[in-house]
KEMAR-602819 format. One line per 4 residues: number of its first residue (from 1); for each residue x, y, z of C-alpha. Coordinates in steps of 0.02 Angstrom, whole numbers, m for minus. Example, Ala and Ser with C-alpha at 12.3 -4.5 7.8 and 13.67 -1.06 7.14 Angstrom:
<sites>
1	615/m225/390 ~ 684/m53/357
</sites>
This chain:
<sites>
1	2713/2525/99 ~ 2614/2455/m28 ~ 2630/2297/m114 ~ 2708/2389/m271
5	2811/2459/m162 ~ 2852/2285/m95 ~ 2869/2218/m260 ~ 2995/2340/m311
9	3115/2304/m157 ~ 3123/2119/m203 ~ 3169/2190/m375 ~ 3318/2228/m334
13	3394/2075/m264 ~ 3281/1975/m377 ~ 3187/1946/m549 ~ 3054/2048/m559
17	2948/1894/m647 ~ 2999/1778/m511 ~ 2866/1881/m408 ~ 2766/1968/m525
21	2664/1922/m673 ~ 2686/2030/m835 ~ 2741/2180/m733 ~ 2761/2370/m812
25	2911/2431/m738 ~ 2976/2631/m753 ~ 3118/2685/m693 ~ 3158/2504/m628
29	3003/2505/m496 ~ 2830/2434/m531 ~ 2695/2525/m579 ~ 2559/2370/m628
33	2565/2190/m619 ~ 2420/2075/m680 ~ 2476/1962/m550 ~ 2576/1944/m393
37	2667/1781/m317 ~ 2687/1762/m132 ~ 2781/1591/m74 ~ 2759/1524/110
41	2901/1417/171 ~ 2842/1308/321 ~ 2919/1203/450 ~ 2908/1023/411
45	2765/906/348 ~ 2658/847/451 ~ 2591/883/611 ~ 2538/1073/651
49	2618/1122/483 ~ 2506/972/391 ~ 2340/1035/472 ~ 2387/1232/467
53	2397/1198/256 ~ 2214/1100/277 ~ 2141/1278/356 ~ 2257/1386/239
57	2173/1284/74 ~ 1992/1301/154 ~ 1991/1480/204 ~ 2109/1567/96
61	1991/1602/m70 ~ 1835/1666/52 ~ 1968/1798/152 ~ 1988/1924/8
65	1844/1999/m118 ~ 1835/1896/m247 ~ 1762/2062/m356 ~ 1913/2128/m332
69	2067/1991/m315 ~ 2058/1819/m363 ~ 2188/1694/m266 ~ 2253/1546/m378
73	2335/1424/m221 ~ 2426/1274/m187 ~ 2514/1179/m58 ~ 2576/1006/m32
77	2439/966/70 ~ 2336/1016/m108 ~ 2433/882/m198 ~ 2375/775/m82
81	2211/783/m54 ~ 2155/822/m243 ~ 2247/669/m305 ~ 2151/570/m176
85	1998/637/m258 ~ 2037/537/m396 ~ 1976/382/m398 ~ 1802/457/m274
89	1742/573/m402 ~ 1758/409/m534 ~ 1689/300/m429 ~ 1510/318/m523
93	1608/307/m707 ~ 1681/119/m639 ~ 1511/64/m556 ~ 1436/82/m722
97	1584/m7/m821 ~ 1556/m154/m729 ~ 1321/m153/m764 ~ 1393/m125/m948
101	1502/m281/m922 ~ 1349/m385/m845 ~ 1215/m326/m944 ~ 1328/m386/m1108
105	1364/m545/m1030 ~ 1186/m580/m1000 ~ 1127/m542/m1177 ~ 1307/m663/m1216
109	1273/m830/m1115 ~ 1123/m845/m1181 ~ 961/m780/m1277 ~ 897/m652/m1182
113	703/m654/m1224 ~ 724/m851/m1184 ~ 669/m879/m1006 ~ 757/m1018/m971
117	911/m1021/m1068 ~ 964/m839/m1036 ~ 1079/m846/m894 ~ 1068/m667/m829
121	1092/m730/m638 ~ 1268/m829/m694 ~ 1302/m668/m777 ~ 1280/m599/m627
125	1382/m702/m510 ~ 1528/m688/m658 ~ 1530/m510/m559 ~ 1524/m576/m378
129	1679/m685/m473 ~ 1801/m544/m497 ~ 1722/m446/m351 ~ 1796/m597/m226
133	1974/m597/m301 ~ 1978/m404/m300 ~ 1945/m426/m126 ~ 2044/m560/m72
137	2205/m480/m179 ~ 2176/m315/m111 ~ 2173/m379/85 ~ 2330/m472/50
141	2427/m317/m13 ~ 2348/m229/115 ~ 2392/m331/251 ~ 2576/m358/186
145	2603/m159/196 ~ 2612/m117/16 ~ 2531/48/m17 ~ 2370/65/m130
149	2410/189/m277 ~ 2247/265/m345 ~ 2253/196/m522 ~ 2246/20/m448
153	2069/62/m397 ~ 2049/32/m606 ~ 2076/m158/m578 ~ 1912/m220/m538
157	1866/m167/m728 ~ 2007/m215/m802 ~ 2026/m392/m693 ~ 1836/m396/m746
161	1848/m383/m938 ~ 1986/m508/m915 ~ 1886/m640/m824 ~ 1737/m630/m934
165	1831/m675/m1079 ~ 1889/m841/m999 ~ 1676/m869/m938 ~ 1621/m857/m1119
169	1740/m984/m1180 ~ 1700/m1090/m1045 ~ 1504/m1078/m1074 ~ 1522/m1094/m1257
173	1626/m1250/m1238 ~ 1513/m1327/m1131 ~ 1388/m1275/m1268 ~ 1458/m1358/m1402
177	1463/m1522/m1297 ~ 1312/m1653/m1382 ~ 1168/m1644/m1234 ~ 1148/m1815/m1258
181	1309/m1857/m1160 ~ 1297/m1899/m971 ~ 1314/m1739/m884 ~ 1501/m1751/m789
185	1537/m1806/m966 ~ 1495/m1642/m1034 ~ 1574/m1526/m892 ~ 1732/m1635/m894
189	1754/m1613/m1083 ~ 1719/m1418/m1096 ~ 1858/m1413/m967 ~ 1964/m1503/m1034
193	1922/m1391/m1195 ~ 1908/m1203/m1086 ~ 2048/m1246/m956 ~ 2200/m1267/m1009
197	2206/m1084/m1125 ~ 2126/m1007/m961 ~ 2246/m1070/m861 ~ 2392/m1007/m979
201	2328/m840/m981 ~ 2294/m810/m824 ~ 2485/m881/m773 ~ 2558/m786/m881
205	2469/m606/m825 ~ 2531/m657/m643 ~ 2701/m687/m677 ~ 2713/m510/m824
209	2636/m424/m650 ~ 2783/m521/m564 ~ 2915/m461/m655 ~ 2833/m288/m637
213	2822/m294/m452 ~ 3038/m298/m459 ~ 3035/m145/m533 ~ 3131/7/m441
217	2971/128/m483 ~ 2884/112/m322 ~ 2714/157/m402 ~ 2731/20/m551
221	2797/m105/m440 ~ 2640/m80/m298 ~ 2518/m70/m438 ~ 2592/m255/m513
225	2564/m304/m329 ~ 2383/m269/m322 ~ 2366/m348/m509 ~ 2474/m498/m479
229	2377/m546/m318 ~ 2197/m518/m393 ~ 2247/m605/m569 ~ 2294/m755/m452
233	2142/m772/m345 ~ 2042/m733/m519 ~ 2123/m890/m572 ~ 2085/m1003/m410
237	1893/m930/m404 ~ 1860/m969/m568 ~ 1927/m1141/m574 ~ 1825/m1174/m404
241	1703/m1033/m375 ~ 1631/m1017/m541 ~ 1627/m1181/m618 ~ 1519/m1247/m482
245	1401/m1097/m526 ~ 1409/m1156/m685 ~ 1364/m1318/m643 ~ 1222/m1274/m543
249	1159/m1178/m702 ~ 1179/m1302/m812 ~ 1088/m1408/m712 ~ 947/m1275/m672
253	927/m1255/m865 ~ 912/m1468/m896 ~ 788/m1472/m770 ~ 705/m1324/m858
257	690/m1215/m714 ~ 663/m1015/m749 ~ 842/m937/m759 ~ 781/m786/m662
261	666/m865/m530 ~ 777/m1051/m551 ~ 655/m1109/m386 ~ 527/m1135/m526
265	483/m1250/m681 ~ 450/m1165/m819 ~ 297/m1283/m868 ~ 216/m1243/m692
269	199/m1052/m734 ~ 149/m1078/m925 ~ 331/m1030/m997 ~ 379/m1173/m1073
273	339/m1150/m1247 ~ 389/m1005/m1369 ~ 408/m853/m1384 ~ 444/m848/m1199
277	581/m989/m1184 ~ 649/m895/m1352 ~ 678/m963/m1538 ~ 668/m1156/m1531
281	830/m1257/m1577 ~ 852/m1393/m1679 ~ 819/m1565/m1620 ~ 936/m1691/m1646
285	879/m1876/m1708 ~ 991/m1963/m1567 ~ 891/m1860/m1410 ~ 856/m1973/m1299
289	684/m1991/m1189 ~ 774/m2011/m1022 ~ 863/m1804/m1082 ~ 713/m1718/m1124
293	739/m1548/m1067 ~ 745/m1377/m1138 ~ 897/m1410/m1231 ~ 907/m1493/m1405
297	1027/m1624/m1429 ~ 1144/m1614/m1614 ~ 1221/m1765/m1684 ~ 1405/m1752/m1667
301	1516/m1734/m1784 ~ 1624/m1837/m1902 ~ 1801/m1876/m1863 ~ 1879/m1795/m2008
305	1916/m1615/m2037 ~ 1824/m1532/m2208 ~ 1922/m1432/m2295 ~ 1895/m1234/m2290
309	1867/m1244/m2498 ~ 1733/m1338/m2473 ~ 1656/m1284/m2336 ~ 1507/m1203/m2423
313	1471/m1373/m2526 ~ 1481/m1486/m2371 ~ 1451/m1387/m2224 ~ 1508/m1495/m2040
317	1398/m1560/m1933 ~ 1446/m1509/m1761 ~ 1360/m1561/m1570 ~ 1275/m1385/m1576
321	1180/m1268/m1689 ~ 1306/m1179/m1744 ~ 1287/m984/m1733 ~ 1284/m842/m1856
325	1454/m787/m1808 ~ 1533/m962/m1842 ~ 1446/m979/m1990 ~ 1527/m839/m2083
329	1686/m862/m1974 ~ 1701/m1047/m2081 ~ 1619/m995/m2232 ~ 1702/m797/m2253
333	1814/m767/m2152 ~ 1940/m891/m2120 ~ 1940/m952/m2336 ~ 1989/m755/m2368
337	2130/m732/m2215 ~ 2219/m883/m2270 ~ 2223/m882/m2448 ~ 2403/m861/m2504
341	2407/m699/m2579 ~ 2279/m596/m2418 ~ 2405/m696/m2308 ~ 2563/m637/m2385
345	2479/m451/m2388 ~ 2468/m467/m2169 ~ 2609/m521/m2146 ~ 2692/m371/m2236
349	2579/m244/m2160 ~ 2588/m337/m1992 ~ 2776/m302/m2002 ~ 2774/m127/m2085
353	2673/m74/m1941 ~ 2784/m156/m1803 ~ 2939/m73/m1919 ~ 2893/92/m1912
357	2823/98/m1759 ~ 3025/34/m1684 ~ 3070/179/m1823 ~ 3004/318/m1731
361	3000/256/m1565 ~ 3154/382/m1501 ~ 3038/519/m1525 ~ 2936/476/m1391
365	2917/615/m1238 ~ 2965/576/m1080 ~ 2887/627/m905 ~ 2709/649/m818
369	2645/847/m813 ~ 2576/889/m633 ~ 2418/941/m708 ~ 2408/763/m791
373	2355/694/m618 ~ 2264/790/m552 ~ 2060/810/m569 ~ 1992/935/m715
377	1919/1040/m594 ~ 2056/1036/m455 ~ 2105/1228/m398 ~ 2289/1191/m433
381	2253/1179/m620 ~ 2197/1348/m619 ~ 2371/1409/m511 ~ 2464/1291/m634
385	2391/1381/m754 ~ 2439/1556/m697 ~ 2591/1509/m669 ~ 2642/1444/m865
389	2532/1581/m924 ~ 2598/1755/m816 ~ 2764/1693/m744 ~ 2914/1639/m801
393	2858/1438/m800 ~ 2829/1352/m612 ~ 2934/1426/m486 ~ 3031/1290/m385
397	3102/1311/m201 ~ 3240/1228/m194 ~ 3350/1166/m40 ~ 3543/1188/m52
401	3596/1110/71 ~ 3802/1095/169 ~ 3878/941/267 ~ 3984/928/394
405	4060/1113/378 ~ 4167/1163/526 ~ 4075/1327/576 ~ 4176/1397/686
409	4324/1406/567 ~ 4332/1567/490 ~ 4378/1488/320 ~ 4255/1373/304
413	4121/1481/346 ~ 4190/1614/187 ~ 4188/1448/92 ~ 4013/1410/114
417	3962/1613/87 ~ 4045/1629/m86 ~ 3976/1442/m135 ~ 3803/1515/m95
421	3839/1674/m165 ~ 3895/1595/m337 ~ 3717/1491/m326 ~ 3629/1664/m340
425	3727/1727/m467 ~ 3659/1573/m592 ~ 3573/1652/m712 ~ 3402/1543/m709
429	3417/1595/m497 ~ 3315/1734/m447 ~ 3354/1730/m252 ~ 3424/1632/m92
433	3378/1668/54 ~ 3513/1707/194 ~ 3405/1604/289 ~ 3465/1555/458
437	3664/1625/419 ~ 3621/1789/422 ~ 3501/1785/544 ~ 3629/1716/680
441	3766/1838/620 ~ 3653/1972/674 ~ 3599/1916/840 ~ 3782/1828/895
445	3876/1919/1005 ~ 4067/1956/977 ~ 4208/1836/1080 ~ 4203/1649/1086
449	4148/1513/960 ~ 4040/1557/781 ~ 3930/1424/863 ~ 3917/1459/1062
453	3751/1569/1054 ~ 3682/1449/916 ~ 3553/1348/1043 ~ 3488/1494/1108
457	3455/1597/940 ~ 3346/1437/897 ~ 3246/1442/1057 ~ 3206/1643/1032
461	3060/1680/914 ~ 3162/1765/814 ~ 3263/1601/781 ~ 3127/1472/806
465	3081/1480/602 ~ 3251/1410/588 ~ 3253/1266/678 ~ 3230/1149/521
469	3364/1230/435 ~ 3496/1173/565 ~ 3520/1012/630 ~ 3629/998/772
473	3735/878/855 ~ 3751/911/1055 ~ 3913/943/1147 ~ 3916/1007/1300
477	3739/1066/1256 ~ 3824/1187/1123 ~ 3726/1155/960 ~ 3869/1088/836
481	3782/1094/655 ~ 3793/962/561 ~ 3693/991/412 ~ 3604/1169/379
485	3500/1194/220 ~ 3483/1386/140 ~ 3323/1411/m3 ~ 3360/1457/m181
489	3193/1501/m288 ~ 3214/1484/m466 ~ 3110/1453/m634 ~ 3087/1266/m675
493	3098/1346/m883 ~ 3023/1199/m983 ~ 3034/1089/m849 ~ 3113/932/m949
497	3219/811/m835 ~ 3383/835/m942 ~ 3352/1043/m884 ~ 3305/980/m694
501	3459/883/m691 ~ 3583/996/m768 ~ 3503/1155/m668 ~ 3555/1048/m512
505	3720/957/m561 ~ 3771/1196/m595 ~ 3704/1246/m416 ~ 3816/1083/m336
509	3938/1143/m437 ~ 3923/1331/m390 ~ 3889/1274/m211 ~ 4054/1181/m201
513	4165/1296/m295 ~ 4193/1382/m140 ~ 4296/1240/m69 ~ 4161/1169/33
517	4149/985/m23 ~ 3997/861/50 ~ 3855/985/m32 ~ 3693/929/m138
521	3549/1023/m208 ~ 3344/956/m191 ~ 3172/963/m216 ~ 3067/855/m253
525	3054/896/m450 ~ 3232/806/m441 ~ 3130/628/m410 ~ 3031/651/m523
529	3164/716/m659 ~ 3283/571/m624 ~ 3118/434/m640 ~ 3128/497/m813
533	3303/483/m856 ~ 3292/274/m804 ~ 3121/254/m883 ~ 3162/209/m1045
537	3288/76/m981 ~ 3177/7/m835 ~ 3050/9/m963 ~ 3134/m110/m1100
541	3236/m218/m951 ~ 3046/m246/m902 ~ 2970/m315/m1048 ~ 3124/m391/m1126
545	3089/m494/m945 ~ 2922/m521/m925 ~ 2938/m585/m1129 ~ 3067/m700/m1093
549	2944/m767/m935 ~ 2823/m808/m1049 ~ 2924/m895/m1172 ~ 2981/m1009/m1029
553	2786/m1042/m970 ~ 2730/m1050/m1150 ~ 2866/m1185/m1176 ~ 2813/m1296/m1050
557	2627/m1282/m1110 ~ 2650/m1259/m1282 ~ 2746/m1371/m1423 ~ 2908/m1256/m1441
561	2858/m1156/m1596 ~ 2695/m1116/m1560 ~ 2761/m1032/m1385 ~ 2886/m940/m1512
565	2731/m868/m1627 ~ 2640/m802/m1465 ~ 2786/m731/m1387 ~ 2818/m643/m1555
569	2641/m612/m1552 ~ 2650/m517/m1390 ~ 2824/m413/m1422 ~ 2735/m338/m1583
573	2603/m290/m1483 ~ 2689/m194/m1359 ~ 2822/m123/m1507 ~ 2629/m76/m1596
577	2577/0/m1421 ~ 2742/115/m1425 ~ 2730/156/m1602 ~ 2529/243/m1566
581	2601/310/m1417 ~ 2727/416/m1523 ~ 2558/453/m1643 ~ 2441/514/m1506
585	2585/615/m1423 ~ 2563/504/m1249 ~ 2737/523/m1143 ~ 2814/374/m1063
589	2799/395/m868 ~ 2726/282/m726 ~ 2553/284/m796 ~ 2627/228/m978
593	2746/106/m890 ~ 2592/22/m810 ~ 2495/14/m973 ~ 2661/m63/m1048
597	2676/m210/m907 ~ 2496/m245/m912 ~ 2469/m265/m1095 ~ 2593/m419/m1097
601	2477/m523/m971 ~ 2332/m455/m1062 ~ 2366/m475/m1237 ~ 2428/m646/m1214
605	2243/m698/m1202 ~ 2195/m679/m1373 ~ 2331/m759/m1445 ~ 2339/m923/m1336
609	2157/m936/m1352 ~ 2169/m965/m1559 ~ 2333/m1062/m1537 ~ 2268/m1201/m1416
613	2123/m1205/m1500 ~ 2240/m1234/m1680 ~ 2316/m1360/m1544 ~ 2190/m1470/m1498
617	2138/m1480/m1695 ~ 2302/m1528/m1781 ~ 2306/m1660/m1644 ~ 2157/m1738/m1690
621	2188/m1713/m1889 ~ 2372/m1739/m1900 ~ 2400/m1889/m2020 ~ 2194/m1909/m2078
625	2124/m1865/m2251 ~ 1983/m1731/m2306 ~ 1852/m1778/m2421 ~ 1947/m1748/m2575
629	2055/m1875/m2503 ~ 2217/m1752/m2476 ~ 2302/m1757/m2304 ~ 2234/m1640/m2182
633	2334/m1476/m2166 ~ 2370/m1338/m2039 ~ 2281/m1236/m2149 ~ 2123/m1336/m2095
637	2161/m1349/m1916 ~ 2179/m1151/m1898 ~ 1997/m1144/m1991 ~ 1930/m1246/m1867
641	2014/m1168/m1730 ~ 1947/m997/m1792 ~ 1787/m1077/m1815 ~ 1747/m1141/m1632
645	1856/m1003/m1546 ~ 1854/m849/m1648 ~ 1670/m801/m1584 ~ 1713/m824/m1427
649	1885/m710/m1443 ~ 1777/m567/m1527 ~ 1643/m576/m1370 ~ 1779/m585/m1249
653	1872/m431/m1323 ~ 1747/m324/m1342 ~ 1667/m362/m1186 ~ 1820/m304/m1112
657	1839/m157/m1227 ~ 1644/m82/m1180 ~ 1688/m102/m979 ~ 1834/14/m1001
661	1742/139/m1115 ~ 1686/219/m954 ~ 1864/257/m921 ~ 1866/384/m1065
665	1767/507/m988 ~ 1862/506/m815 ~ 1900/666/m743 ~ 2082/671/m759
669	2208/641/m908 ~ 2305/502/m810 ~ 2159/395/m797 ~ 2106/445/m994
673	2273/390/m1044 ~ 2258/215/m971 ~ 2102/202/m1074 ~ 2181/252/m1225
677	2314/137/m1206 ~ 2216/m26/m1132 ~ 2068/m1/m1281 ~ 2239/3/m1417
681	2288/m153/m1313 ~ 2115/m258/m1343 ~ 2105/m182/m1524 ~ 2308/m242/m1551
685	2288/m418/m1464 ~ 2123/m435/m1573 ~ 2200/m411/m1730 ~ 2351/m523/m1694
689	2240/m665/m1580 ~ 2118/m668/m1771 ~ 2224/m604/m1922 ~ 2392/m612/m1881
693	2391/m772/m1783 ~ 2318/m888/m1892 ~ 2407/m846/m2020 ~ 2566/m879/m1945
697	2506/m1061/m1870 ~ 2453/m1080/m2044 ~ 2619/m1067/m2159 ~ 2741/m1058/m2011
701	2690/m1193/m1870 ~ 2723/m1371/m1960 ~ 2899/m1383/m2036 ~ 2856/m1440/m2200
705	2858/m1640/m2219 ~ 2770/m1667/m2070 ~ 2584/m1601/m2123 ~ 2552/m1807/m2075
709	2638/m1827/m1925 ~ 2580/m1783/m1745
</sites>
């Protein structure tokens, strides 16, 4: 017969479309079909059946003409191997992320045409940096048995873009140190200035990836493994690793050595004067003869704080030039931000945007598409495709499955045959199979038990396809079933999770509604389906968690309503992240879920950064008087603060936000929505770390009375 012909049998037990795509029927057989579906059930998952689907995937598409018939195919075996290709086929993408990240950070530490004070080999070992905690968190999780998930392989960027914002504080800090201090003096100082934020940050990103890690996803919580582990050797390496490399620069660059070749002077070679050392700096009246080396030495400044107003008039002295970005940071920036009225104006839009993003929030989607994780060029899209496109939706084999049935009674074998026959009557059912029930009934002979002739069926060929479909429990080497498991095929429709779920809970139903009672319905779909009916509340539990962590760390580090601001800081963030989630039409799934987790430990930066800084200037202002003999005010502490760390925020974000770039052109949608959501992240924590921020520590940090008092 022909495969029309074929067709039209299964036609009449079963929907036509379940087989056939856009058939022309007349008379009730088929006369065309612009497509035809042929589903191959096979006997477990690994072993022979594992490697037979490796041969079926490489050989099918070359065994027909493709002139003639093209094959659209899958198997699980597919899944498998084209999700893998995920992170190979982006490994060029990430390789250049992290030369973007270097390059910038060498034209960042220092000027570049300057051939001593660039620092392009520090830049450099910054890489080496994250590339040693990668490593040493990754061989941890790896030796401790928790599985790698392919979007961890996105870490080293991430961890990288993260660690470079805590180098450029720590080099501008030693920076802005007065050269004419004894050495130790200096390094001991810019810690002292550098350290304590880093250290804040980078404990607080472990322990949001710690509360992730308890997570019952299994792909969020080994992710937050992989993160938590790397964010914490980050932390030891750069506290140990690479401030002795910044040491050994700093020294290189006293004893003006070339910062490429540091084995030799600069004067030897005949680069020690300008343009190839770069743009001279200014040199200070207190240099002393016993420091003169490449760099200039600034008198420090006074003790009290100028005010913002007049700023312009009296500009600071500070220990270093101070750089273009400062310059309109203290003269522009930070007088507009905190005037009353531009400050009253953020803090309403701040909060209209955090409003409506909670408003509209419930419309979010829910779930993670196949197609959404695999490769843009994977084979399955193409079968997905023909599938949404010429069927009716994906076609799902389904396992209905009966426990502990007494087979040899007569009654309970009627109960399981009109429970299965009710399950194809469903409506959204196009077939079950008789599978291994009607199989047996035709080969048993009459007299004795249903079951006596059972072993042997299963050891003939014509029973052997059955042998997964029974599982038997020995007596008297009779095989006693157990459990025994029919196929259903049906249409997954729209595929939502509520349909999933409510499609199984009416097959149980049907199944049982025979009288037989331990039953259940599954395919894998059904994991998947009931992920996304706990999402939302794993989701929330989560960061209501990993918030109330930081709170807790922030207290200890933190006087107790500056922790407050940043932990507010961070939950309008990730209510801001939700809210352009609902705007860009991104679901909430595992991929989401990760974003969500790891945008607490990474927006944190920004905002700690600006509020130690605020910190350690109200200390030292508290109680004095600016030149127009008023107390000092927070107002002026969060003007210096922006002053000295604002540049530093804005390099440190946006080197981050140019490593991920690469991201955006990754060759699957999973991967594209993580860079989506981290960029929103950095562009978020910016605006709250240097607008919303220091406006808050402004009008909101000091209870009013104690503008004096420390």
């Amino acid at each position: 017969p022909s495969i029309l012909d074929m067709v039209s049998l299964f036609h009449q037990s079963a929907s036509i479309r379940t087989f056939a795509g856009t058939p022309v029927l007349k008379n009730n057989e088929v006369k065309s079909a612009k497509a035809v579906m042929l589903l191959y059930r096979l006997n477990g998952v690994d072993g022979d059946a594992y490697e037979f689907e490796a041969a079926w995937n490489d050989g099918i598409e070359s065994a027909v003409d493709n002139s003639t018939l093209k094959i659209a195919h899958f198997s699980q075996r597919s899944y498998d191997e084209e999700t893998a290709r995920l992170v190979s086929d982006d490994v060029p993408l990430f390789a250049a992320g992290i030369n973007v990240i270097w390059i910038y950070l060498a034209f960042t530490l220092g000027p570049i045409t300057s051939a001593v004070r660039s620092r392009p080999l520090l830049a450099g070992m910054s890489v080496v940096n994250v590339g040693l905690a990668i490593g040493a968190g990754f061989g941890i999780c790896s030796l401790a048995g928790v599985k790698f998930v392919s979007i961890a392989s996105l870490l080293a960027l991430i961890l990288l873009g993260v660690e470079v914002d805590g180098i450029i504080i720590f080099v501008d800090s030693l920076n802005a140190e007065p050269v004419t201090d004894p050495f130790v003096e200096r390094i001991g100082r810019a810690t002292r200035t550098a350290g304590p934020a880093i250290l804040l940050t980078s404990i607080t990103a472990v322990a949001a990836f710690g509360v992730g890690i308890t997570t019952d996803l299994p792909a969020v919580s080994m992710f937050c493994a992989y993160a938590a582990a790397s964010f914490s050797f980050a932390l030891f390496v750069m506290f140990t690793f690479f401030l002795g490399l910044l040491v050994l620069d700093e020294r290189r660059l006293q004893a003006g050595r070339l910062s490429i070749f540091p084995f030799l002077v600069a004067s030897k070679v005949g680069c020690d004067k300008e343009p190839c050392c770069g743009p001279p700096q200014r040199k200070s009246s207190t240099t002393s003869p016993q420091n003169n080396t490449d760099i200039p030495a600034v008198p420090p400044s006074g003790s009290a704080m100028e005010s913002t107003q007049q700023s312009k008039a009296q500009p600071a002295t500070s220990h270093a030039k101070t750089s273009l970005v400062q310059r309109i940071i203290r003269n522009y920036y930070a007088p507009f931000i905190l005037s009353p009225p531009v400050s009253a104006c953020i803090v309403i839009i701040f909060a209209a945007i955090a409003a409506l993003s909670g408003a509209f929030v419930d419309r979010m989607e829910v779930g993670l598409p196949d197609s959404s994780v695999l490769p843009d060029d994977s084979y399955i899209q193409e079968a997905l495709r023909v599938e949404n496109t010429l069927f009716d939706g994906r076609i799902l084999t389904v396992d209905t499955v009966l426990i502990d049935q007494d087979w040899n009674s007569e009654e309970e074998r009627t109960e399981a045959r009109v429970g299965l026959k009710r399950v194809e009557k469903l409506d959204f059912v196009h077939w079950v199979d008789g599978g291994w029930y009607t199989a047996y009934t035709d080969y048993k002979s009459s007299g004795g038990e249903f079951t006596d002739d059972l072993r042997a069926f299963l050891a003939k060929k014509k029973g052997s396809p059955f042998e997964g479909s029974v599982n038997c429990t020995s007596s008297s080497g009779e095989c006693v079933p157990r459990a025994v498991r029919h196929t259903s095929v049906y249409s997954k429709g729209n595929g939502t999770s509520i349909e999933l779920l409510a499609r199984r809970a009416t097959m149980e139903e049907a199944l049982s509604s025979g009288g037989a009672e331990n039953v259940y319905v599954y395919v894998l779909d059904y994991l998947f389906a009931e992920t996304d009916t706990v999402i939302w509340e794993l989701t929330l539990t989560n960061m209501g968690v990993a918030l109330l962590a930081i709170l807790v760390l922030m207290l200890i580090f933190a006087p107790p309503i500056i922790a407050m601001w940043i932990t507010v800081c961070v939950a309008l963030i990730d209510l801001d992240l939700l809210g352009i989630m609902v705007a860009l039409g991104v679901p909430l799934n595992t991929v989401s879920f990760v974003n969500l987790v790891m945008a607490i430990g990474l927006s944190v930066d920004y905002c700690v950064h600006v509020a130690h800084a605020f910190d350690h200037e109200w200390e030292h202002i508290a109680g004095t008087q600016r030149p127009d003999g008023q107390l000092a005010s927070p107002r002026d502490a969060v003007a210096k603060a922006l002053e000295t760390m604002g540049g530093s925020v804005v390099k440190g974000g946006f080197t981050t936000f140019i490593g991920i770039c690469v991201v955006a052109f990754a060759s699957s949608v999973a991967f594209r929505t993580f860079f989506t959501l981290i960029a929103f992240t950095v562009i978020f924590g910016m605006a709250h770390g240097l607008i919303f921020m220091p406006v808050i520590l402004a009008y909101a940090s000091v209870p009013r009375g104690c503008a004096g008092k420390r």
